[in-house]
C-alpha positions in Angstrom: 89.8 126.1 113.5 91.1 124.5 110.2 90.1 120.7 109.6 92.2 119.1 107.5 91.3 115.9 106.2 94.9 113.4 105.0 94.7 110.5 103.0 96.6 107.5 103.7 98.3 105.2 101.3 100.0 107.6 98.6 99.4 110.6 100.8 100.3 110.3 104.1 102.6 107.7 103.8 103.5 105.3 100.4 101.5 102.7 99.0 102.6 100.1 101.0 102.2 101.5 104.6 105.4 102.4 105.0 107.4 106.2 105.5 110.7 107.6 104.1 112.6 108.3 107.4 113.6 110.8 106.6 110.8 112.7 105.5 108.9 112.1 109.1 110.9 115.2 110.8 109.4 117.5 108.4 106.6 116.0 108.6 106.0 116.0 112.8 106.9 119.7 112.3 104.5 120.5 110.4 101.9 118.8 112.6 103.6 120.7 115.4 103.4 123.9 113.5 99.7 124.1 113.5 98.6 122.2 116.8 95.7 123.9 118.5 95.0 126.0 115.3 94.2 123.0 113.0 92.5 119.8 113.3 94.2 116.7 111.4 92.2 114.1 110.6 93.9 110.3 108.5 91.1 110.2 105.8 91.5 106.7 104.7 89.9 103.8 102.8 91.8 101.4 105.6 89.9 99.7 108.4 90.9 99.8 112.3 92.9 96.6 111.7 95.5 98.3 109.7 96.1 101.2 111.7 97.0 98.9 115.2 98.8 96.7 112.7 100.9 98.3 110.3 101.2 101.9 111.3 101.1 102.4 115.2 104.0 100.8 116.3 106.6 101.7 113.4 105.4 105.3 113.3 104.1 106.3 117.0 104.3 110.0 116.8 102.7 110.0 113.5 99.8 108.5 114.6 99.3 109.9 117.9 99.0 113.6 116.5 96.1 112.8 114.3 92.9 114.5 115.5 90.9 111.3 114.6 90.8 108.6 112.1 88.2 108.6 109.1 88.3 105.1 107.9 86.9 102.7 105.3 86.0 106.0 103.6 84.3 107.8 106.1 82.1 104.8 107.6 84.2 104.6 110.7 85.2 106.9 113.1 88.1 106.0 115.2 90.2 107.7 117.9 92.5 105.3 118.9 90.6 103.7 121.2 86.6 103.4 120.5 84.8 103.8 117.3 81.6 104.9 115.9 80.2 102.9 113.0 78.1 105.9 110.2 75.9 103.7 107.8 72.5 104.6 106.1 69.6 103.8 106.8 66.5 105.2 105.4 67.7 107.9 103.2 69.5 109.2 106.6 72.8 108.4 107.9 73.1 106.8 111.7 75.7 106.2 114.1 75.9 102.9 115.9 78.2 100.5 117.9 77.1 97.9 114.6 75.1 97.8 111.9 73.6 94.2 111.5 71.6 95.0 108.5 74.6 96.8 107.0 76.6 93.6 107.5 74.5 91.3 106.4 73.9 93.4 103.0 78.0 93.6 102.6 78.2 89.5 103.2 75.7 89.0 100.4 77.9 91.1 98.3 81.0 89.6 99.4 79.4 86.3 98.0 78.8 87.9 94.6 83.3 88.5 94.5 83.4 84.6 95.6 80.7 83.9 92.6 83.2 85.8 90.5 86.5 83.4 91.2 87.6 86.1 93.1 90.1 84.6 95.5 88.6 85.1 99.4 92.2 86.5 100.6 92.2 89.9 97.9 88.6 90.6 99.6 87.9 91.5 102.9 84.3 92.5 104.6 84.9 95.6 107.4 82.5 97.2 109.4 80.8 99.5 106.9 82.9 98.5 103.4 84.6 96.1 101.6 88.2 96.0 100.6 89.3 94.1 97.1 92.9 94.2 96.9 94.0 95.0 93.7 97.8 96.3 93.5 98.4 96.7 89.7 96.7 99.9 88.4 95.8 99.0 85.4 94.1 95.7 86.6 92.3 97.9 89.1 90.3 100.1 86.8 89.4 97.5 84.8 88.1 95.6 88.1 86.3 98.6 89.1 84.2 99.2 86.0 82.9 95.6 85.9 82.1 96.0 89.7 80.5 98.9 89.5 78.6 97.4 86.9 77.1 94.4 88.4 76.6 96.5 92.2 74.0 99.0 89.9 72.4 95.0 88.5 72.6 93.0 91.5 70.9 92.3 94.9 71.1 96.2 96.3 70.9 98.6 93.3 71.4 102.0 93.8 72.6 101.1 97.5 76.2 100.5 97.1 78.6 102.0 94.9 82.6 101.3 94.0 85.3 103.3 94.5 89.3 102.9 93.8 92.0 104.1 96.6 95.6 103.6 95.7 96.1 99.7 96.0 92.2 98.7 96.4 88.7 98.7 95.3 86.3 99.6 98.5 82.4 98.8 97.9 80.6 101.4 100.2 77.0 102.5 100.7 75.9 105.4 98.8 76.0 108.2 100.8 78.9 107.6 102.5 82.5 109.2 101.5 85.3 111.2 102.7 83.7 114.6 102.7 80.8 113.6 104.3 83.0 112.5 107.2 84.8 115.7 107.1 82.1 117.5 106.4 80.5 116.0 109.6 83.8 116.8 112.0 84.2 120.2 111.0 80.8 121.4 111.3 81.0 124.0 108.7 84.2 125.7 109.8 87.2 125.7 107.3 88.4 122.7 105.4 91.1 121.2 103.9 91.3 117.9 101.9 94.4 116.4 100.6 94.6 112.8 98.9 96.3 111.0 95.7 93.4 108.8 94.5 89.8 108.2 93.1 88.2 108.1 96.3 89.7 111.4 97.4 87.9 112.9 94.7 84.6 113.7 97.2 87.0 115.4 99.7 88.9 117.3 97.7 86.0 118.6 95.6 83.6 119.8 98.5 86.4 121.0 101.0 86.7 124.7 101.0 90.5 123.9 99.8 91.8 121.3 97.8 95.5 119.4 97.5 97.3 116.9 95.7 100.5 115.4 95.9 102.5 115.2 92.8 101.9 111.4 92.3 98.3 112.3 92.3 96.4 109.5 89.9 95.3 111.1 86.4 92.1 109.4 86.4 91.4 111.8 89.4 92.8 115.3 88.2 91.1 114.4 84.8 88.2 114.0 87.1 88.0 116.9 88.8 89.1 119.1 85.6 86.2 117.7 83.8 84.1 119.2 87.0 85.4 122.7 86.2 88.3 122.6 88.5 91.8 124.4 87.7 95.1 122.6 88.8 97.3 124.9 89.6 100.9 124.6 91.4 101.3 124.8 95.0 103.4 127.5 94.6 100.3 129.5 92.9 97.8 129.2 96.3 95.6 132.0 96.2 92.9 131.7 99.3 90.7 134.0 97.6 90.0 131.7 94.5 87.6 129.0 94.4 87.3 126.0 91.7 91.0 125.5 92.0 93.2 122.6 93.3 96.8 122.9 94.0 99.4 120.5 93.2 102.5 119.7 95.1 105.6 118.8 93.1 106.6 116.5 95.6 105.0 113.4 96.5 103.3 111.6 99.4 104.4 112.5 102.7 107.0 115.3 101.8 104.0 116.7 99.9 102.0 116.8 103.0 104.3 118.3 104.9 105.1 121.1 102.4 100.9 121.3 101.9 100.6 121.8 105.6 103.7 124.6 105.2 101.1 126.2 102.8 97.9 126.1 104.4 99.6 127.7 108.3 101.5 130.9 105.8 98.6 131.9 103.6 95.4 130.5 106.3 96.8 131.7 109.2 98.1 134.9 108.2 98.6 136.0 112.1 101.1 133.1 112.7 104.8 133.2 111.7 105.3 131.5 108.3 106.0 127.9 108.9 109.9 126.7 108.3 111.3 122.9 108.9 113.2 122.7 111.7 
């Protein structure tokens, strides 16, 4: 069994929630193409509310063939219906209903964007994260500098750490990120990561293959290229090599369908190659 973990906004579907119609037929074959051979999981920054919200109803089918959602970076595990909460405490990572302790810590750092001028509607407190909103990129990785900055000074250093998705900043605890989700899922069977951003950087890294779509951000491919990582197209996929993440030349969700095209032909050898239908 293949896991194969998909980010959301600038992967899975564009920034702003939303699909290209017509790019969700490719994409539901594609899901069709490897059911019971591959397990796909939305690997996203987004919390429960946003899924039931913005995505469920407009996009039904899309939603309902993912294995599981990953959320708010891995702290929440969600299948549509009940959810497990993943925090650390201790030096060792739990699973619980709710964290109070975990809560209270985020609500103290919450305070800390308030003490900032930070207007309360751009910042919201989940389960096991926090969400800044912060749509303009450049703003953003200026935001997330200074942020990261006074988490490592503040009330819970070396605790808590910031990260940058497509449209937001997400505050989580250290220790918890999109591979370790995956990793946790796929109990050390094959996996695949595919994601656009900063915080995709984990689970692309550590999965056993890597993907991007071509509106990839280039603070993340000059990321993992200063890890030791080769970029290489799509076109190029060679199981065999490691230290190597291919790029799609398309982008978002016609990227993920053509990924998905890739990884049932060349990981899956015994199938029939994959074609849109």
């Amino acid at each position: 069994m293949i896991h194969i973990g998909i980010d959301g906004n600038g992967t899975l579907y564009k920034t702003d929630g939303t699909f290209d119609k017509k790019e969700i037929h490719p994409l539901l074959s594609a899901f069709r193409s490897l059911k019971g051979k591959a397990k796909l999981y939305h690997l996203t920054g987004r919390d429960i509310e946003y899924i039931e919200t913005r995505l469920r109803q407009p996009y039904p089918e899309v939603i309902g063939a993912l294995h599981y959602h990953l959320l708010e970076n891995g702290g929440v595990f969600y299948d549509g219906k009940d959810f497990r909460v993943l925090s650390i405490r201790d030096g060792k990572i739990i699973e619980t209903d709710c964290d109070s302790q975990l809560s209270h810590q985020l609500n103290r750092i919450f305070s800390l964007f308030e003490a900032r001028g930070i207007p309360r509607e751009h910042v919201k407190v989940r389960h096991t994260s926090i969400e800044y909103a912060v749509p303009d990129d450049n703003t953003r990785v200026k935001e997330l500098k200074s942020i990261s900055e006074w988490l490592e000074e503040d009330i819970f250093p070396r605790q808590f750490y910031a990260t940058m998705g497509a449209v937001a900043i997400y505050v989580n605890q250290i220790g918890i990120d999109k591979w370790m989700a995956l990793g946790k899922v796929s109990k050390g069977e094959t996996t695949c990561a595919i994601g656009d951003s900063m915080n995709d950087y984990d689970s692309i890294s550590q999965a056993t293959y890597g993907f991007l779509p071509g509106n990839a951000a280039l603070g993340l491919m000059d990321k993992l290229t200063a890890a030791g990582f080769s970029i290489r197209s799509l076109a190029e996929f060679n199981p065999n090599e490691r230290k190597v993440i291919y790029k799609s030349e398309s982008k978002c969700t016609a990227a993920v369908a053509e990924i998905l095209g890739c990884i049932r032909k060349h990981l899956l050898p015994n199938e029939t190659d994959f074609k849109h239908t």
